[in-house]
N, C-alpha and C positions, 0 to 999 in steps of 0.2 A: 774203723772206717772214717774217713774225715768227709767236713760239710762238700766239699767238693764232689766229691763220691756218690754221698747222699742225692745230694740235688741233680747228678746224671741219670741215678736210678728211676727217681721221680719222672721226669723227662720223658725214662724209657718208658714209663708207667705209661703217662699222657698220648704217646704216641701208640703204642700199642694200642689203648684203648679206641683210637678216632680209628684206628685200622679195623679193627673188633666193628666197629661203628659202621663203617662203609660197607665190610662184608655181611654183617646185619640187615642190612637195610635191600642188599643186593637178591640173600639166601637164603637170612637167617628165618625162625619163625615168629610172625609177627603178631601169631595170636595167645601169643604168652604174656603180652605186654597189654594193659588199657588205655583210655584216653589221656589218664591222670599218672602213667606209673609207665617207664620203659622198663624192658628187662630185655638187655644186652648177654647173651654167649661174650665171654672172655678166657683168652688163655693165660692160664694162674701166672703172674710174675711176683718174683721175694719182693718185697717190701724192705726196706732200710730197718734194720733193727739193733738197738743197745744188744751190747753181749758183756760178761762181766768177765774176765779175769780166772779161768778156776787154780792159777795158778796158786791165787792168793783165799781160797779155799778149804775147810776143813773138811778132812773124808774119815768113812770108817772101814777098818779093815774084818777079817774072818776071825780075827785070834780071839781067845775066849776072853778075854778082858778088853775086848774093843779096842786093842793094839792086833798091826800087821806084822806077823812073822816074817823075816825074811826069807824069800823065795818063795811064799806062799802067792799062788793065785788070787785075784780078787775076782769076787763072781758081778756080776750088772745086777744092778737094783732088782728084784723079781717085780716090784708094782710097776718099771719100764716096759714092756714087753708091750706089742703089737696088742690090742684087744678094740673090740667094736665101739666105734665114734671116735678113735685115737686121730691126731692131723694125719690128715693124707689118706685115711680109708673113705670119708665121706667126697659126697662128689656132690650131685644135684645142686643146690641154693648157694654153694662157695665156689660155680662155675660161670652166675649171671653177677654180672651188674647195674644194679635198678639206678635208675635217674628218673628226676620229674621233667616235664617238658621243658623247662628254663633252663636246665642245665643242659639238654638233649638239645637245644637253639644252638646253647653256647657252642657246645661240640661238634653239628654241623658247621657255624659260620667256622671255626677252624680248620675241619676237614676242607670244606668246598672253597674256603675263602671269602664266603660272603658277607656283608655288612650292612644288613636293612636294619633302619633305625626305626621303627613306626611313630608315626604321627596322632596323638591325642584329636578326636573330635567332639565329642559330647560333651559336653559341661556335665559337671557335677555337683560343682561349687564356687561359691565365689568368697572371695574372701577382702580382707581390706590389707594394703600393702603400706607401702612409705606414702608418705605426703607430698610425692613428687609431684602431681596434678593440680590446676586451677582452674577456678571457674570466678564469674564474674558479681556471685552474689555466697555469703558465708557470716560465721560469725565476726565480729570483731578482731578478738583472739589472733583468727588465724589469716589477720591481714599481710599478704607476703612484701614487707614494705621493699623489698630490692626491685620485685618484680611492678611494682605500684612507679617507684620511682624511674627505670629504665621505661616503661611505656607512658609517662608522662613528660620527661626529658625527648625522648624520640619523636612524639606525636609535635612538640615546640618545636625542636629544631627543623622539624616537616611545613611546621604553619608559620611559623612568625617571620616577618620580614621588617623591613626600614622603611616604615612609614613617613619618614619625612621626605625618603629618598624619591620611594613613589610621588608625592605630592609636588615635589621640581618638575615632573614629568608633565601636570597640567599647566605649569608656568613656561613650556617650549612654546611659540611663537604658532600660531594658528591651530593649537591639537588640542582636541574636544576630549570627552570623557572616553569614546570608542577608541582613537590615537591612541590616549598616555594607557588605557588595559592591554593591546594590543602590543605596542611597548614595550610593558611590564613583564608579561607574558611570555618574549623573546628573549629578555631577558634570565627568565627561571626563577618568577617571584610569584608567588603562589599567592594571588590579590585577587579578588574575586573583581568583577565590574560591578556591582553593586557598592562595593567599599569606596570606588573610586568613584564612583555619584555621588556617593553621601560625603564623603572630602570635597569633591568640588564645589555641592552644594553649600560648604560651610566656609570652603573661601570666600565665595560669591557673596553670602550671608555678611562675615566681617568685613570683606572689601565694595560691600554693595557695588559690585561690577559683573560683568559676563563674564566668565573663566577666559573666553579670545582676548581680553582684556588687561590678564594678568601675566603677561610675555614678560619671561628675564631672557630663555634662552632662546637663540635663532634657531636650533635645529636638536633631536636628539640626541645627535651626536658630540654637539656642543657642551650638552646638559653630562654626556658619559665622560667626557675630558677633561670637568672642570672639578664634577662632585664622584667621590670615591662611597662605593654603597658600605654598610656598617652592618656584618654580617650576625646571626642571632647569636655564634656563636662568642664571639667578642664581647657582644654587652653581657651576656650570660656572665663570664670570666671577670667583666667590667664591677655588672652589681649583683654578680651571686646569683645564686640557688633561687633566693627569695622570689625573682622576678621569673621564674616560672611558673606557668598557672596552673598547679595540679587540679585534675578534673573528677569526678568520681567515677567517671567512664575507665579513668586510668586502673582501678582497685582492680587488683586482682587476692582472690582469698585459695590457703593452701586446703587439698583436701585429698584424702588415701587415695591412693589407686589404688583400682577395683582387679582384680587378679581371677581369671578365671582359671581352675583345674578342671584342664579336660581330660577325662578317661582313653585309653588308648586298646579302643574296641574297634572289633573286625568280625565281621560276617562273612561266612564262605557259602559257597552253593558247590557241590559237586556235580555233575553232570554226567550220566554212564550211559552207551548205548546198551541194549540187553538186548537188541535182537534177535534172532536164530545163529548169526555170522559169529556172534561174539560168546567163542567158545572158553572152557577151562582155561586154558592158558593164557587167554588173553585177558582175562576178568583179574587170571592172578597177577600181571605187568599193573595193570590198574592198581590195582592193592596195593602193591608196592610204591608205584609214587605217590599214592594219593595220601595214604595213611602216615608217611613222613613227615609230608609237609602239613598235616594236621596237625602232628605234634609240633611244628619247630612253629607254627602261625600263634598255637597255645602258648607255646612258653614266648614268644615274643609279645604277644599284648595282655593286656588287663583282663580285659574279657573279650572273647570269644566265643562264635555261635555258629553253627554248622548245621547246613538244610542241606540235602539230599533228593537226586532229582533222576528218575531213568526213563528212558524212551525208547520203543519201535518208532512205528508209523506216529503213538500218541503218546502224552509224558504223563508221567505223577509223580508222585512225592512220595518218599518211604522215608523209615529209620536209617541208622547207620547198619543194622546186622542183615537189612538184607540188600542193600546195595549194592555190596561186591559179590554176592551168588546168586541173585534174579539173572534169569533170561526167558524170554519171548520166542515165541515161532513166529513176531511179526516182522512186517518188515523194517525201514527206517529212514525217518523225517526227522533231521537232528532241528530243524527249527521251532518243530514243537516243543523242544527243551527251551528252548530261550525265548520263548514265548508263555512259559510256565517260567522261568526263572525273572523275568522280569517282573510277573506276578506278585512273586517271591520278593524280590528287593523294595515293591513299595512298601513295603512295612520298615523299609529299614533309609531312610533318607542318606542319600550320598553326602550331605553336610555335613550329619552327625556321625554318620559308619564309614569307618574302612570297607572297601569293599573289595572280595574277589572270586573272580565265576571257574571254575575249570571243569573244562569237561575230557572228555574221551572214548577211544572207540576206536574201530579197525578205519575208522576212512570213509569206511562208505554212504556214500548220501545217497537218496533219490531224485532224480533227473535235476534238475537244474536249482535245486531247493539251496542249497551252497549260497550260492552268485545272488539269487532275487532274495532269497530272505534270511538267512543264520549272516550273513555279512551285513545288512545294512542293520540288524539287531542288534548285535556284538558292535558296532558304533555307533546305537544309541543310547542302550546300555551304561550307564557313568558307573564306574569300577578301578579300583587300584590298578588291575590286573585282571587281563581273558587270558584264560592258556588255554590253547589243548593238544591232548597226548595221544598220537596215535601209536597202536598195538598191533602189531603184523608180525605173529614170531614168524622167521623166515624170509623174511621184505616184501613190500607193498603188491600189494593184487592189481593186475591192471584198472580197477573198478574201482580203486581206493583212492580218489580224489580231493577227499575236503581238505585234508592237513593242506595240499599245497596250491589248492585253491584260496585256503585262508591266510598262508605265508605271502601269496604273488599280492594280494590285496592291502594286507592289513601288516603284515613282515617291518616294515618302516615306521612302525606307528610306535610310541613310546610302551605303552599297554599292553603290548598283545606279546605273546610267546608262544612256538609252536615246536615241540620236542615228541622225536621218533624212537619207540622203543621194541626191540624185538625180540631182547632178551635179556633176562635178569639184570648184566653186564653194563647195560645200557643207562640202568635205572638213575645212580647218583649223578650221569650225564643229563639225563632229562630234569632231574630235581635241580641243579645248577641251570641247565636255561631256563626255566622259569623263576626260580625266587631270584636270580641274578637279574634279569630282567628289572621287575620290581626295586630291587637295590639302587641297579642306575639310576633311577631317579634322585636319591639323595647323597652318594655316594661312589664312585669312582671304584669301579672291580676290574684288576687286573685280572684278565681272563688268562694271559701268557702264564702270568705264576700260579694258577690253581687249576694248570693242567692235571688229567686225571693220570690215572697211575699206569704210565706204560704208552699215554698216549695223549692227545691233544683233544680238548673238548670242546664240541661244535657250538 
């Protein structure tokens, strides 16, 4: 068999398996598997295997000196023979395939096409990095002299000007100390009028006269015709380096950056109705999406942490074992869930956690509870992600309003996802609008190319 061969087989391996995967997740039984451990139905495919040659083999024959006679028959090994535990009689545990949840992400985002990359919130740690960073006070040592010298060089070429050029300004023909600033100023010399009182004062001083006194030129314009100004950066070039005034304002000192490692944690809340309405079959649709994307959220972050939440009329809080087989004879106020799950999230600060709510249910709310209260929740709520899943095997009950009360609303909003399910069939369509959702955010999913199989996914 050549590597060509080999690596097709492999391939088929791959593919089969996400196939295995899908029908899993659709049929399969999902309480063989834990939070921590899948175990996947697979149909047995050969594996690439060395084979040796027996051409180039020694054998033994029947003859009584361990030579074969010719024409004699040779018999098959007798320790060959069919007997219990031999390949191929056992079944059970050489028929699943276990994955942990990372590898169960990987395999969905293959199957479905998706691509969420999750985002670190919590610190955990900080640590010290390069010396790229400065600050304005450090040791000695780690004086960054390039960076010393570019903000003392800059800050010059910002302030210094040609003070004697300025000083022609108070010898124009009738212009006072307010003129020659005014002047200066139009011109783009950054002189303060204080400089220029204290020069004129000092003319005045040597020439004991009134600055009106000291006329060369008859007009500014005169004074810009005749003298050419002598820019900082000329003399700089003229006498060097030296004549820049380093300041210690300039210093800047090197020191690590500080590098935070943030953990890539997510909090989920589930949300069930348990009503009297939401019978077997419906609880078992639930099952089915909810408990996938438990696993694929697991193996996508660091840590993860999963609240549980079911309502009639009122909510509370359970485990995960009885979530998906509670039900009620009440009736049902889906906003008493999100009024318990908000509860819920203050423990867990949106700054620091991922966050995401999903709930589901056949639909049905009571009277107008939808529109006044589960909607303006679900947008106060700060969350990666709200989904939720409506369950109607057979399609929606005239009375089953919230899904597309909460699409006509919220349908547009980056966050929110609303997927209908009615039968098994439906399931890995509804697990793709929701984590797909989510995705778009950092990532770009072709929906065209991870159509489902045989048909287009809403």
């Amino acid at each position: 068999m050549g590597l060509t061969d080999d690596r097709e087989r492999f391939r088929e391996v791959g593919e089969q398996r996400r196939e295995d995967l899908a029908e899993f997740i659709s049929h399969g039984d999902l309480g063989r598997s834990g939070p921590d451990r899948v175990k996947i139905p697979v149909k047995i495919v050969d594996l690439p295997e060395f084979e040796y040659d027996k051409r180039e083999a020694g054998g033994v024959g029947q003859g009584g000196d361990g030579q074969p006679q010719p024409g004699q028959p040779v018999d098959p090994d007798p320790d060959n023979g069919d007997e219990e535990g031999d390949p191929g009689e056992e079944g059970g545990e050489h028929e699943y395939y276990e994955m942990d949840p990372e590898e169960f992400a990987r395999e969905l985002d293959e199957e479905l096409g998706l691509d969420l990359e999750p985002k670190g919130k919590r610190v955990v740690e900080e640590v010290e990095g390069d010396f790229t960073d400065t600050a304005r006070a450090g040791p000695r040592g780690t004086l960054d002299v390039d960076e010393f010298f570019k903000r003392g060089l800059k800050r010059h070429l910002a302030t210094d000007f040609d003070e004697e050029y300025v000083r022609e300004g108070l010898r124009v023909a009738g212009a006072d100390v307010d003129d020659a600033f005014a002047w200066a100023r139009e011109q783009g010399i950054p002189v303060s009028r204080a400089w220029i009182a204290d020069a004129a004062a000092t003319l005045v001083e040597v020439r004991d006269e009134p600055v009106t006194a000291l006329d060369r030129w008859e007009s500014f314009d005169a004074l810009d015709d005749e003298v050419d100004r002598d820019p900082v950066s000329h003399r700089i070039r003229r006498e060097g380096l030296d004549s820049v005034p380093f300041r210690r304002e300039d210093e800047r000192f090197r020191h690590p950056e500080v590098i935070e490692k943030r953990e890539r944690n997510v909090v989920v809340v589930n949300v069930r109705d348990a009503s009297g309405s939401m019978r077997e079959t419906k609880r078992e649709l639930v099952e089915r999406v909810f408990t996938p994307i438990d696993w694929y959220l697991t193996g996508k972050y660091d840590a993860a942490e999963f609240r549980y939440v079911v309502h009639d009329a009122e909510a509370w809080e359970v485990d995960r074992e009885e979530f998906f087989g509670i039900q009620s004879g009440g009736g049902t106020r889906i906003s008493s869930a999100y009024e318990l799950v908000e509860e819920i999230l203050a423990e867990y600060p949106y700054s620091e956690w991922n966050r995401y709510v999903f709930a589901a249910g056949d639909s049905e709310n009571s009277g107008s509870d939808t529109t006044d209260s589960v909607i303006p929740l679900m947008e106060s709520i700060d969350a990666n992600l709200h989904a939720y899943v409506e369950t109607q095997p057979g399609g929606a009950a005239p009375n089953a309003r919230h899904a597309d009360e909460v699409e006509n609303a919220l349908g547009n909003t980056d966050n929110v996802a609303v997927a209908r399910v009615s039968e098994p069939d439906d399931v890995t369509d509804a697990i793709y609008e929701i984590l797909s959702t989510e995705s778009s955010d950092d990532a770009t999913v072709d929906r065209g190319a991870t159509a489902g199989r045989g048909g287009e996914r809403r």
